[in-house]
N, CA, C and O atoms as CSV, one atom per row, in Angstrom:
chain,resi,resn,atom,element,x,y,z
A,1,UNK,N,N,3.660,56.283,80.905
A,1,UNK,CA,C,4.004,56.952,79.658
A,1,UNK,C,C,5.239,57.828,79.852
A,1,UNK,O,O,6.291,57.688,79.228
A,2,UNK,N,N,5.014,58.675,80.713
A,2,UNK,CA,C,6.557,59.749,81.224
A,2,UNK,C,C,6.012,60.164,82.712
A,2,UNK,O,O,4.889,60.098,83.212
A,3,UNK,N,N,7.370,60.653,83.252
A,3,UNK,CA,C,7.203,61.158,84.448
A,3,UNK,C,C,7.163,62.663,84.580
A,3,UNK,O,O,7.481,63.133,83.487
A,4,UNK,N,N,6.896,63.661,85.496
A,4,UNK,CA,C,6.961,64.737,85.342
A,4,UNK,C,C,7.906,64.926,86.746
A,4,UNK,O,O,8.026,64.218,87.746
A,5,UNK,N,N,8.735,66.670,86.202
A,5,UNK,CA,C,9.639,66.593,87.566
A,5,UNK,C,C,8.925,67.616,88.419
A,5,UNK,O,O,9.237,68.753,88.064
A,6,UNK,N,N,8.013,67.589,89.494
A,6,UNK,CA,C,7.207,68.036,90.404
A,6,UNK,C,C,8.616,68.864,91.144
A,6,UNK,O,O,8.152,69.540,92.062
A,7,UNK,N,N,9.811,69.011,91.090
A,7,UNK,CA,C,10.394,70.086,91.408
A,7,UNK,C,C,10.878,71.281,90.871
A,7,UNK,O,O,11.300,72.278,91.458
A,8,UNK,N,N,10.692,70.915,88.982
A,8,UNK,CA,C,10.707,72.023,87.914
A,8,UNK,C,C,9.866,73.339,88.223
A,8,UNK,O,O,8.673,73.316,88.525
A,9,UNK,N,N,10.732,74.625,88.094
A,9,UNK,CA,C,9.984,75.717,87.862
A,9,UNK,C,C,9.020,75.722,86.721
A,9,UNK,O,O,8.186,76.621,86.616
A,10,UNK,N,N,9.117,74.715,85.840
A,10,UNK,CA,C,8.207,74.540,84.745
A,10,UNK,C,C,7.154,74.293,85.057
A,10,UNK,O,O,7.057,73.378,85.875
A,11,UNK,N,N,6.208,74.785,84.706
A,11,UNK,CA,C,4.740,74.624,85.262
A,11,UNK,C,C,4.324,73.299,84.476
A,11,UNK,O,O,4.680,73.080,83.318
A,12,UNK,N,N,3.382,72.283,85.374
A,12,UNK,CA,C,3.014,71.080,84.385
A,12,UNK,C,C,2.772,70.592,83.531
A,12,UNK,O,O,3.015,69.494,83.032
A,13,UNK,N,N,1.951,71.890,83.158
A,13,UNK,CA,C,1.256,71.852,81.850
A,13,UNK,C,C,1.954,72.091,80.753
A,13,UNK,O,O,1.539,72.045,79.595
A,14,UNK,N,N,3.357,72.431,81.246
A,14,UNK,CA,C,4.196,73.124,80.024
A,14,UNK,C,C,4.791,71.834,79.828
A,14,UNK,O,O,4.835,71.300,78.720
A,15,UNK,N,N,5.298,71.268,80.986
A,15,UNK,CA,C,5.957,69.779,81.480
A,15,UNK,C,C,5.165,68.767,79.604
A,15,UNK,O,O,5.578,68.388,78.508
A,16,UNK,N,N,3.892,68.812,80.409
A,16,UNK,CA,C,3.514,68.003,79.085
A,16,UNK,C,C,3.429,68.336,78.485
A,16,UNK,O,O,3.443,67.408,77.676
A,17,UNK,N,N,3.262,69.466,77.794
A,17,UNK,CA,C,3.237,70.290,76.160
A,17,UNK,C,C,4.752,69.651,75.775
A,17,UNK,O,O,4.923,68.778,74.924
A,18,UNK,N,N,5.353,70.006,76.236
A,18,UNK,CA,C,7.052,69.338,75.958
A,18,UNK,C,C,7.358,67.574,76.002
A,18,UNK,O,O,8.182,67.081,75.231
A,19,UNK,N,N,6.835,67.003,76.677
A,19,UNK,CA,C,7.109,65.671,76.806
A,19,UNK,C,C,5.923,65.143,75.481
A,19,UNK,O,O,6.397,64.488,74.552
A,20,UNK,N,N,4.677,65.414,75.478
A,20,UNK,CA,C,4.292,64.949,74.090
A,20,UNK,C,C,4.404,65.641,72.860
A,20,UNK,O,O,3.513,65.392,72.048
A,21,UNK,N,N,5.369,66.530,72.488
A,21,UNK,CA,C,5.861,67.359,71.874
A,21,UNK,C,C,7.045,66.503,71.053
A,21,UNK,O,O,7.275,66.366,69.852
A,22,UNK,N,N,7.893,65.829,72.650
A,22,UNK,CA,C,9.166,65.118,71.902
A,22,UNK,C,C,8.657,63.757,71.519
A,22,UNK,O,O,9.492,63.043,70.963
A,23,UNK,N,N,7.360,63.210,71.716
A,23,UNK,CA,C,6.966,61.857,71.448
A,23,UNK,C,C,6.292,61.953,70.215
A,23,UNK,O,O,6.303,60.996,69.441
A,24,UNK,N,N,5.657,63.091,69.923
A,24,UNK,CA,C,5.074,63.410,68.493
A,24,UNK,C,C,6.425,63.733,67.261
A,24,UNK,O,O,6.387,63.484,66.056
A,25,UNK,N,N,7.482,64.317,68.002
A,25,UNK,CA,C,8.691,64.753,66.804
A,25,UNK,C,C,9.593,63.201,66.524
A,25,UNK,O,O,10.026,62.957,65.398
A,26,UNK,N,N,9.768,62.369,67.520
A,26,UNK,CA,C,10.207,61.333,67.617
A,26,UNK,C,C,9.659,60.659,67.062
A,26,UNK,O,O,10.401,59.769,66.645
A,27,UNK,N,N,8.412,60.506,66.694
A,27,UNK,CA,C,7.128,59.349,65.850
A,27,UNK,C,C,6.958,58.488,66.762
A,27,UNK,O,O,6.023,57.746,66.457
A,28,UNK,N,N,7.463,58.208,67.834
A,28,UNK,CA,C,7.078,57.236,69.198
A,28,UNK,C,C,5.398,57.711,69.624
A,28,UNK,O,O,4.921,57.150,70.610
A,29,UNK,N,N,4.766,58.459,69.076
A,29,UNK,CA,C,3.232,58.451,69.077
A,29,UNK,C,C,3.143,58.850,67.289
A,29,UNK,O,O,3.847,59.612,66.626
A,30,UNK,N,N,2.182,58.137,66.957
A,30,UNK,CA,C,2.172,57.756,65.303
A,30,UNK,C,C,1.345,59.195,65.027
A,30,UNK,O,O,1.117,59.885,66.021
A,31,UNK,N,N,0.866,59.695,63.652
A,31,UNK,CA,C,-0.192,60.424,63.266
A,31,UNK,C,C,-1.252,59.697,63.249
A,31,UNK,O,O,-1.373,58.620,62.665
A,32,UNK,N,N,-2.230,60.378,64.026
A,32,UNK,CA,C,-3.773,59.888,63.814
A,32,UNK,C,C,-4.065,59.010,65.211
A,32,UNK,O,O,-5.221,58.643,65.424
A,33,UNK,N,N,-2.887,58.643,66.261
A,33,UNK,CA,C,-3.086,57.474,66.852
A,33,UNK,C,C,-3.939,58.571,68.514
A,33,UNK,O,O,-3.643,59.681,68.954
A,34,UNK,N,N,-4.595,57.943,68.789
A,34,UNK,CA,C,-5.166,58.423,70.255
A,34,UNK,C,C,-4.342,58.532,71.074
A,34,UNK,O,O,-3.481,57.674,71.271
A,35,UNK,N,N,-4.462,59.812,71.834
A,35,UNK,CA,C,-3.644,60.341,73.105
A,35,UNK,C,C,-4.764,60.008,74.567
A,35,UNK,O,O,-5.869,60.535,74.696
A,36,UNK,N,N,-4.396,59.423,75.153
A,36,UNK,CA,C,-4.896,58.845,76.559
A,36,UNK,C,C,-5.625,60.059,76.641
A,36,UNK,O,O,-5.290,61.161,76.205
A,37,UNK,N,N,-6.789,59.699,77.324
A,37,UNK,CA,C,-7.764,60.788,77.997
A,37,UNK,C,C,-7.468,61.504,79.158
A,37,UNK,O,O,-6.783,61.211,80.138
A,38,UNK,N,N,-8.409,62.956,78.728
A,38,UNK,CA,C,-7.852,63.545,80.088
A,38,UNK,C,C,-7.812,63.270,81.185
A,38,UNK,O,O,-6.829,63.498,81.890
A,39,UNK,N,N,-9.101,62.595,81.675
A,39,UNK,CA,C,-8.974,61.609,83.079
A,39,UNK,C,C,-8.233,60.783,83.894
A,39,UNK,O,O,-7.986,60.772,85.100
A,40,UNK,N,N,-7.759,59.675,82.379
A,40,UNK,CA,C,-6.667,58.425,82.292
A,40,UNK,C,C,-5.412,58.825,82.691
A,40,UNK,O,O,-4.705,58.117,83.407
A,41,UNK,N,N,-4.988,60.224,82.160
A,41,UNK,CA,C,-4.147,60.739,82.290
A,41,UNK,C,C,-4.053,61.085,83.290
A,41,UNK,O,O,-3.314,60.369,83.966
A,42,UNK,N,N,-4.740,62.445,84.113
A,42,UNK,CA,C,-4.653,62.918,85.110
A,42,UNK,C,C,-4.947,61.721,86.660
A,42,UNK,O,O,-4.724,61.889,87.859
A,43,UNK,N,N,-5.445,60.720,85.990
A,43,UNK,CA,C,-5.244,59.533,87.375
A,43,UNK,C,C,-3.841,58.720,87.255
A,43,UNK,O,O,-3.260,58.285,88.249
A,44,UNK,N,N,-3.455,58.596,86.181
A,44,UNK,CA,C,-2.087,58.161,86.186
A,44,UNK,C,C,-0.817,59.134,86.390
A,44,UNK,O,O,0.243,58.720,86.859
A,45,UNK,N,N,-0.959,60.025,86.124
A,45,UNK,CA,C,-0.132,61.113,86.711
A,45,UNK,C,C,0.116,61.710,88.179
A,45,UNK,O,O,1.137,62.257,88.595
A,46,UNK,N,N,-1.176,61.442,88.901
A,46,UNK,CA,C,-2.108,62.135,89.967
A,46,UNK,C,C,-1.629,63.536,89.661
A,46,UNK,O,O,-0.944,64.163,90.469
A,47,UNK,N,N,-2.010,64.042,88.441
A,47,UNK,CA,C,-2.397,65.758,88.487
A,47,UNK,C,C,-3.759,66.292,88.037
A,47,UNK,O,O,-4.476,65.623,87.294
A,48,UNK,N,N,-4.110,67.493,88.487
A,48,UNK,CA,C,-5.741,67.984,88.608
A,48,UNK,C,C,-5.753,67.589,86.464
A,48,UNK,O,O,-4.935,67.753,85.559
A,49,UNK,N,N,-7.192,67.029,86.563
A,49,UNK,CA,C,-7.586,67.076,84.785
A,49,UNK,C,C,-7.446,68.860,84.117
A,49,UNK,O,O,-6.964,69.229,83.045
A,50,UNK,N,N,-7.951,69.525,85.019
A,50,UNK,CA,C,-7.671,70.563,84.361
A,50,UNK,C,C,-6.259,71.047,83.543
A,50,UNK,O,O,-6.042,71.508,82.423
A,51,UNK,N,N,-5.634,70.782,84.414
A,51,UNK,CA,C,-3.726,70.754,84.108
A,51,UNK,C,C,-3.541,69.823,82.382
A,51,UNK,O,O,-3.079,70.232,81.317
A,52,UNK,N,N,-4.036,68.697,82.703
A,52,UNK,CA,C,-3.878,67.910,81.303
A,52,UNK,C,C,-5.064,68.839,79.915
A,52,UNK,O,O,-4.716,68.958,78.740
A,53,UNK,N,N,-6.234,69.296,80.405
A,53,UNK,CA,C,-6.654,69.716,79.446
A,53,UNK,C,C,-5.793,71.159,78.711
A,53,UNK,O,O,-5.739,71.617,77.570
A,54,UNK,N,N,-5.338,71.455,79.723
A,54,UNK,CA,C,-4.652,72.876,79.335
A,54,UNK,C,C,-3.647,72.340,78.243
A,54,UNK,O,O,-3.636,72.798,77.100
A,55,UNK,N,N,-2.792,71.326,78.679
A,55,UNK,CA,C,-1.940,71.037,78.270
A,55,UNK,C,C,-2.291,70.273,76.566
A,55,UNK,O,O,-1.383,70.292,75.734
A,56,UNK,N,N,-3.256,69.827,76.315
A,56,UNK,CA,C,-4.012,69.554,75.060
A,56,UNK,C,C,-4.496,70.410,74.320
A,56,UNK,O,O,-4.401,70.265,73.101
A,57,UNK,N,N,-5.326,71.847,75.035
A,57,UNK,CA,C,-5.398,72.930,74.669
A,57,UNK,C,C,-3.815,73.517,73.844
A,57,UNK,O,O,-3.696,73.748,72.641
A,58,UNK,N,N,-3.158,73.598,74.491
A,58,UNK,CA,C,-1.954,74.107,74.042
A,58,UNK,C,C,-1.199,73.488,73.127
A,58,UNK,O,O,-0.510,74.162,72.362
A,59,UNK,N,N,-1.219,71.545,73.040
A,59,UNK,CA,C,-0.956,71.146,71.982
A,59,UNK,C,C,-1.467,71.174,70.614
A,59,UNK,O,O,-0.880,70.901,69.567
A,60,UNK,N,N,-3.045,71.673,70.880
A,60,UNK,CA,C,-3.891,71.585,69.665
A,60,UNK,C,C,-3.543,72.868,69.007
A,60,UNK,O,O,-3.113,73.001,67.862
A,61,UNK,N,N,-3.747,73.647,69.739
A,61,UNK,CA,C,-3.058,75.290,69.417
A,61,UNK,C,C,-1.779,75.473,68.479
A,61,UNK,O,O,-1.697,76.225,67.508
A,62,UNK,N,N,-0.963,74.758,68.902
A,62,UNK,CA,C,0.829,74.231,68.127
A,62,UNK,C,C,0.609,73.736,67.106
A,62,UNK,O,O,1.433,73.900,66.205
A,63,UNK,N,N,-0.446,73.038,66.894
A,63,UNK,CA,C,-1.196,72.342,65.526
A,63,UNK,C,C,-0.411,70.462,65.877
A,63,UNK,O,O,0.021,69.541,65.185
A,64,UNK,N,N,-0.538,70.638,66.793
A,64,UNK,CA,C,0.648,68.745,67.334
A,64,UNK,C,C,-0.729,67.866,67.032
A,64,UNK,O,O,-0.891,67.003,66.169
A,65,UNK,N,N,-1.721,68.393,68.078
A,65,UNK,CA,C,-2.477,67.490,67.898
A,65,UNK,C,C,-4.043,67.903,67.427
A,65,UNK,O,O,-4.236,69.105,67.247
A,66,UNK,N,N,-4.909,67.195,67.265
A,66,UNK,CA,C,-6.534,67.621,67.367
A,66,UNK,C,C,-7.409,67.254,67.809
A,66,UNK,O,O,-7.180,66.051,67.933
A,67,UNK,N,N,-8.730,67.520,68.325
A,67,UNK,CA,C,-9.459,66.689,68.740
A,67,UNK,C,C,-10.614,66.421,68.025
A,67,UNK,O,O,-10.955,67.241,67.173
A,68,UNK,N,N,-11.366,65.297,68.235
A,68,UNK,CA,C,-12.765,65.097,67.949
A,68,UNK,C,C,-13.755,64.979,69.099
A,68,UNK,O,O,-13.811,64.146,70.004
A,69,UNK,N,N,-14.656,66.219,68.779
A,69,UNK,CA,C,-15.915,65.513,70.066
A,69,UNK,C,C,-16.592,64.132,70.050
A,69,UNK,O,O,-16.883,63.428,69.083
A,70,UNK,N,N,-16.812,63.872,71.688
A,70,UNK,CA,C,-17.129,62.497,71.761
A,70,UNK,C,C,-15.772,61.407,71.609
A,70,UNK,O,O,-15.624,60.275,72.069
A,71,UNK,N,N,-15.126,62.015,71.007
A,71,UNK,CA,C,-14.383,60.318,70.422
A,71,UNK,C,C,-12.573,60.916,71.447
A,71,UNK,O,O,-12.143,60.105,72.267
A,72,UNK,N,N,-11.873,62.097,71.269
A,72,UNK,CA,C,-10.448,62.167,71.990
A,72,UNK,C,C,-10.014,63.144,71.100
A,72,UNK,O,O,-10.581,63.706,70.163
A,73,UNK,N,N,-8.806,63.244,71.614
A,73,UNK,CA,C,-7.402,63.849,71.175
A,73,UNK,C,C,-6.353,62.827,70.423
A,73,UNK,O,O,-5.798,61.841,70.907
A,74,UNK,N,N,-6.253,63.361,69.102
A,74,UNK,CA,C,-5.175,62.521,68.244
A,74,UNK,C,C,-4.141,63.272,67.873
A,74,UNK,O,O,-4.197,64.499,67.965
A,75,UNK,N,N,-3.010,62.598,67.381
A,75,UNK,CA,C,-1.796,63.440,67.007
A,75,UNK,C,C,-2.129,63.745,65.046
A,75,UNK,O,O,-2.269,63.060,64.033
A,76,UNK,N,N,-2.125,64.510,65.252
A,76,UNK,CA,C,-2.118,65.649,63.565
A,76,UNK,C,C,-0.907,65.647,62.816
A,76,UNK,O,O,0.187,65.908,63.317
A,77,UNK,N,N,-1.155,65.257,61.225
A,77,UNK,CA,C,-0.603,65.381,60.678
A,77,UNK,C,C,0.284,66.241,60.230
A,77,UNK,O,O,-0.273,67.335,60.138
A,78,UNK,N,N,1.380,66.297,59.905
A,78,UNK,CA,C,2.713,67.644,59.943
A,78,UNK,C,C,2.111,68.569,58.243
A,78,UNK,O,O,2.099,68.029,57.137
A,79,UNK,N,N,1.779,69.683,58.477
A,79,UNK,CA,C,1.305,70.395,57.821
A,79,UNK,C,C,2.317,71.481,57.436
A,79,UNK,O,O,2.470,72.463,58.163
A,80,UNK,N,N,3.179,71.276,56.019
A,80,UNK,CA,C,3.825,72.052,55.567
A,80,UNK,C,C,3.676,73.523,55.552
A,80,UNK,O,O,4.559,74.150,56.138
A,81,UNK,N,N,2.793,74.138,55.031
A,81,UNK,CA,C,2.242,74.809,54.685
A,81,UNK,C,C,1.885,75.613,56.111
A,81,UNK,O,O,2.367,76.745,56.147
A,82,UNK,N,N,1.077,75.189,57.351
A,82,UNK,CA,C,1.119,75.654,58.217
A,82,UNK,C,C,2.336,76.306,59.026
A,82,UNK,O,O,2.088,77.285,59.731
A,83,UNK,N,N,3.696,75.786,58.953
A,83,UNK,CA,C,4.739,75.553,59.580
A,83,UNK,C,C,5.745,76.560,58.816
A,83,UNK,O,O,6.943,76.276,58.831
A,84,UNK,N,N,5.348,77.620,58.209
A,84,UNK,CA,C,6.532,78.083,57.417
A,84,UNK,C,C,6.631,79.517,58.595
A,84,UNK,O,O,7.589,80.268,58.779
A,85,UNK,N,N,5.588,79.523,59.098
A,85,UNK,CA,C,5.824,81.163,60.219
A,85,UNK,C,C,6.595,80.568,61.515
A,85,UNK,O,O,7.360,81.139,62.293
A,86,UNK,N,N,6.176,79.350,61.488
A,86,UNK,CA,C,6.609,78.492,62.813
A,86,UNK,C,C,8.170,78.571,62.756
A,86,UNK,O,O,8.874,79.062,63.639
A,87,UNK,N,N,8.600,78.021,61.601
A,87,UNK,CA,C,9.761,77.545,61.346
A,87,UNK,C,C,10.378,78.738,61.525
A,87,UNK,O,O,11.150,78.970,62.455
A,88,UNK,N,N,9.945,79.829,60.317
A,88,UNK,CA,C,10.796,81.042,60.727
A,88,UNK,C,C,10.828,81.724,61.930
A,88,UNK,O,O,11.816,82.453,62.022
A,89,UNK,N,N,9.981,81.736,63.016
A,89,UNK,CA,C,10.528,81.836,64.547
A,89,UNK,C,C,11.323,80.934,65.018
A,89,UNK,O,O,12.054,81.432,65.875
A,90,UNK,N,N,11.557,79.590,64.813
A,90,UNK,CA,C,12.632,78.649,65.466
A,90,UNK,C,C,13.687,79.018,64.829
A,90,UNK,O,O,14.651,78.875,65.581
A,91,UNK,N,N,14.148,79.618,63.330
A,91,UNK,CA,C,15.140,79.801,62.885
A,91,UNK,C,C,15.681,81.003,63.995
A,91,UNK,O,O,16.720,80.946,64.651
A,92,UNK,N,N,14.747,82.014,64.003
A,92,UNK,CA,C,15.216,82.963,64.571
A,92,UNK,C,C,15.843,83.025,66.064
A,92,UNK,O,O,16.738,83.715,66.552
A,93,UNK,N,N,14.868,81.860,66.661
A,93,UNK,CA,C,15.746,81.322,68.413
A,93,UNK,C,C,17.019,80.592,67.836
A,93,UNK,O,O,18.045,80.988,68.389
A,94,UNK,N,N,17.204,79.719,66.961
A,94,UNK,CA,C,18.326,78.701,66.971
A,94,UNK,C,C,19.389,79.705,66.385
A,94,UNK,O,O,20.563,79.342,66.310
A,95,UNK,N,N,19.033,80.863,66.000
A,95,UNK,CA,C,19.999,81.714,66.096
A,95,UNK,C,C,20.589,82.741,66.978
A,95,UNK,O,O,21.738,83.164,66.851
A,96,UNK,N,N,19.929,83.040,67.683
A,96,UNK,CA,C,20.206,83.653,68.819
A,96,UNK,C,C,21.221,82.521,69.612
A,96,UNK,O,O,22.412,82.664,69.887
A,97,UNK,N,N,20.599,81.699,69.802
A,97,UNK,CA,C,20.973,80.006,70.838
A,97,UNK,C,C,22.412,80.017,70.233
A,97,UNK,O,O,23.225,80.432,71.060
A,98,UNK,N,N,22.894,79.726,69.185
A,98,UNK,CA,C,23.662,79.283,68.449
A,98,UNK,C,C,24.644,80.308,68.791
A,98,UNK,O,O,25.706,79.913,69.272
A,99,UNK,N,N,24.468,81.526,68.626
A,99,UNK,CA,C,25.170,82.354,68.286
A,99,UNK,C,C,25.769,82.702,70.141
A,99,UNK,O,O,26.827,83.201,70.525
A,100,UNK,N,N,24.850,82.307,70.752
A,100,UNK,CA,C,25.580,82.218,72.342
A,100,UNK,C,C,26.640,81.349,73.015
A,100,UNK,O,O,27.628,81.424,73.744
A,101,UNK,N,N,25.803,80.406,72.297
A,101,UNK,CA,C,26.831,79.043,72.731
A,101,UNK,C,C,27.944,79.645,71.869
A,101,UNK,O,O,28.694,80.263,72.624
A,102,UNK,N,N,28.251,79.699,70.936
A,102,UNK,CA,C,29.719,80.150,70.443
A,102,UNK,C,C,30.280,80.688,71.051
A,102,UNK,O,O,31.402,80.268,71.333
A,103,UNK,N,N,29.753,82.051,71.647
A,103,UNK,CA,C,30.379,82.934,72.130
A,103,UNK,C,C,30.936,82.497,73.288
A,103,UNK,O,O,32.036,82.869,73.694
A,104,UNK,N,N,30.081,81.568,73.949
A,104,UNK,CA,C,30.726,81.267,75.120
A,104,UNK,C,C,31.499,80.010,75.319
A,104,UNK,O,O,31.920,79.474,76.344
A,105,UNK,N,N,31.600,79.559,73.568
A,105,UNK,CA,C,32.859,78.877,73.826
A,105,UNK,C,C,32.716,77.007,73.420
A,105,UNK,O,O,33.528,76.085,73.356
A,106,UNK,N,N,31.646,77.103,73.273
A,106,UNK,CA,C,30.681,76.141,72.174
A,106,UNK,C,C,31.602,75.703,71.052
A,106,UNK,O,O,32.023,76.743,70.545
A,107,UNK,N,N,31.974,74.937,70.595
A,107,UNK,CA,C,32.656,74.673,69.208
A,107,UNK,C,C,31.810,74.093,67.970
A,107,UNK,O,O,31.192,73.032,68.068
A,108,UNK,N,N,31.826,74.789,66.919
A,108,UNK,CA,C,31.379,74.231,65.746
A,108,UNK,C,C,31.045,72.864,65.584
A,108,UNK,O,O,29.990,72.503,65.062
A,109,UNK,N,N,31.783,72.207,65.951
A,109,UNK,CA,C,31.905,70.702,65.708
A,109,UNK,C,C,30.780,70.067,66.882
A,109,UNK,O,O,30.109,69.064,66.639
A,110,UNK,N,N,30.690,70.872,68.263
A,110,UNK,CA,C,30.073,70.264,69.268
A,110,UNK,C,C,28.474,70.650,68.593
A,110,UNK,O,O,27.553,70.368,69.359
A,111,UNK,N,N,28.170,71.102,67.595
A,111,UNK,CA,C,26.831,71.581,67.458
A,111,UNK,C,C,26.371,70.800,66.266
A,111,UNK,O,O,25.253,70.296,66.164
A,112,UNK,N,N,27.462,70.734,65.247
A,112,UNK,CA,C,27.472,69.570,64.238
A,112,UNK,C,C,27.056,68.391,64.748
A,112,UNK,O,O,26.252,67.696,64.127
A,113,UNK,N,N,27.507,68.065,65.824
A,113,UNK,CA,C,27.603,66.527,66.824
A,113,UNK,C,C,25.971,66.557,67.239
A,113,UNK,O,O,25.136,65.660,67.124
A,114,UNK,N,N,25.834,67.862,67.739
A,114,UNK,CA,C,24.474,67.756,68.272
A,114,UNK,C,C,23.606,67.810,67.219
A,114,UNK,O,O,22.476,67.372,67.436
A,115,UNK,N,N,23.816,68.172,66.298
A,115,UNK,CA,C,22.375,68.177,65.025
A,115,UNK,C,C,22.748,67.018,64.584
A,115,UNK,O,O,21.805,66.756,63.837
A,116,UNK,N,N,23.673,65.875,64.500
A,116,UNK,CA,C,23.762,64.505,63.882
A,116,UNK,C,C,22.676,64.096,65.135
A,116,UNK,O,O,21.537,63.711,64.870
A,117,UNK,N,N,23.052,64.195,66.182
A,117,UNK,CA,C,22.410,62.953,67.395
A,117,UNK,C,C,21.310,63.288,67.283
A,117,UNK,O,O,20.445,62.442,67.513
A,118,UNK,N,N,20.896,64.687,66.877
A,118,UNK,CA,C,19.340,64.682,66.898
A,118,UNK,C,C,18.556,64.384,65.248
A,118,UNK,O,O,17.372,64.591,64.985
A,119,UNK,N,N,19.489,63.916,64.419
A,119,UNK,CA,C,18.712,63.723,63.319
A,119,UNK,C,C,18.636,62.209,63.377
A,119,UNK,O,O,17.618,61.618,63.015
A,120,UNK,N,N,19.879,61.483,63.903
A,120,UNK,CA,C,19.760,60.287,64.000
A,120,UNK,C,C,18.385,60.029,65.001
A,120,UNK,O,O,17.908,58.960,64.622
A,121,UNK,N,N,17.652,60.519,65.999
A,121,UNK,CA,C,17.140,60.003,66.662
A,121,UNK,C,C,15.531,60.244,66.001
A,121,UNK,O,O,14.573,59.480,65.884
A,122,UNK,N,N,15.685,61.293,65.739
A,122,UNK,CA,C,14.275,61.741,64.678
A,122,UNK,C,C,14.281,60.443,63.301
A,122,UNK,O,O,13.380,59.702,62.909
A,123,UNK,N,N,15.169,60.545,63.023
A,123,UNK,CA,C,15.259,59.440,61.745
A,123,UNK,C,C,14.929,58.023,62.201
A,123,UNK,O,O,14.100,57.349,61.590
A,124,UNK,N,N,15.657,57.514,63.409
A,124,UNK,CA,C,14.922,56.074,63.945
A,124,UNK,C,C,13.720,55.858,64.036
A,124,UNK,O,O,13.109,54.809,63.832
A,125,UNK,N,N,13.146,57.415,64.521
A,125,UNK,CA,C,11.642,56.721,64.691
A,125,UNK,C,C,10.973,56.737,63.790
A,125,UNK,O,O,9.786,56.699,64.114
A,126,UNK,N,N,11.267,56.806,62.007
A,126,UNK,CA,C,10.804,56.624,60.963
A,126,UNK,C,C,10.858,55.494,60.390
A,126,UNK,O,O,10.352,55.341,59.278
């Protein structure tokens, strides 16, 4: 499914909060569709299950995904309404972010470039 970089200061669990993070924003994992089990996972990875549950913990938390007892972890539907406090904290990093890269020399156009490549790629997987 993905690899993780076992030399990142990123702790694993964050590793995957982020890697099925960009597979849920990408639509390359559908709404509603099953996320491999914690087991499946943690033997195909070779990392402790605990690490993957955390990491589901933390996606369910984000509202990415949900679970059902007995049956798994699925990816959750994008909930407007949930997402308006969310959003207004990302506004508030992509401004800070934004406002650095300028300073240090970032050009308008290179950020334009980067919000096309990333809408084009969000948009393919629709």
């Amino acid at each position: 499914m993905f690899e993780l970089d076992l030399r990142s200061r990123l702790p694993i669990y964050e590793q995957l909060v982020e890697k099925f993070k960009e597979l849920i924003i990408t639509e390359i994992l559908k709404r509603d569709e099953k996320l491999p089990s914690v087991r499946s996972l943690a033997n195909e990875l070779t990392v402790n299950p605990n690490t993957i549950q955390k990491a589901y913990r933390e996606l369910e938390h984000q509202g990415y995904i949900y679970s059902v007892p007995g049956k798994g972890n699925f990816v959750a539907a994008v909930l407007q309404s949930g997402n308006i406090e969310k959003l207004s904290k990302l506004k508030e990093e992509l401004v800070k972010i934004l406002s650095e890269a300028m300073y240090l020399g970032m050009k308008k156009e290179e950020i334009l470039k980067i919000v096309s490549e990333i809408d084009e790629m969000i948009q393919g997987g629709k």
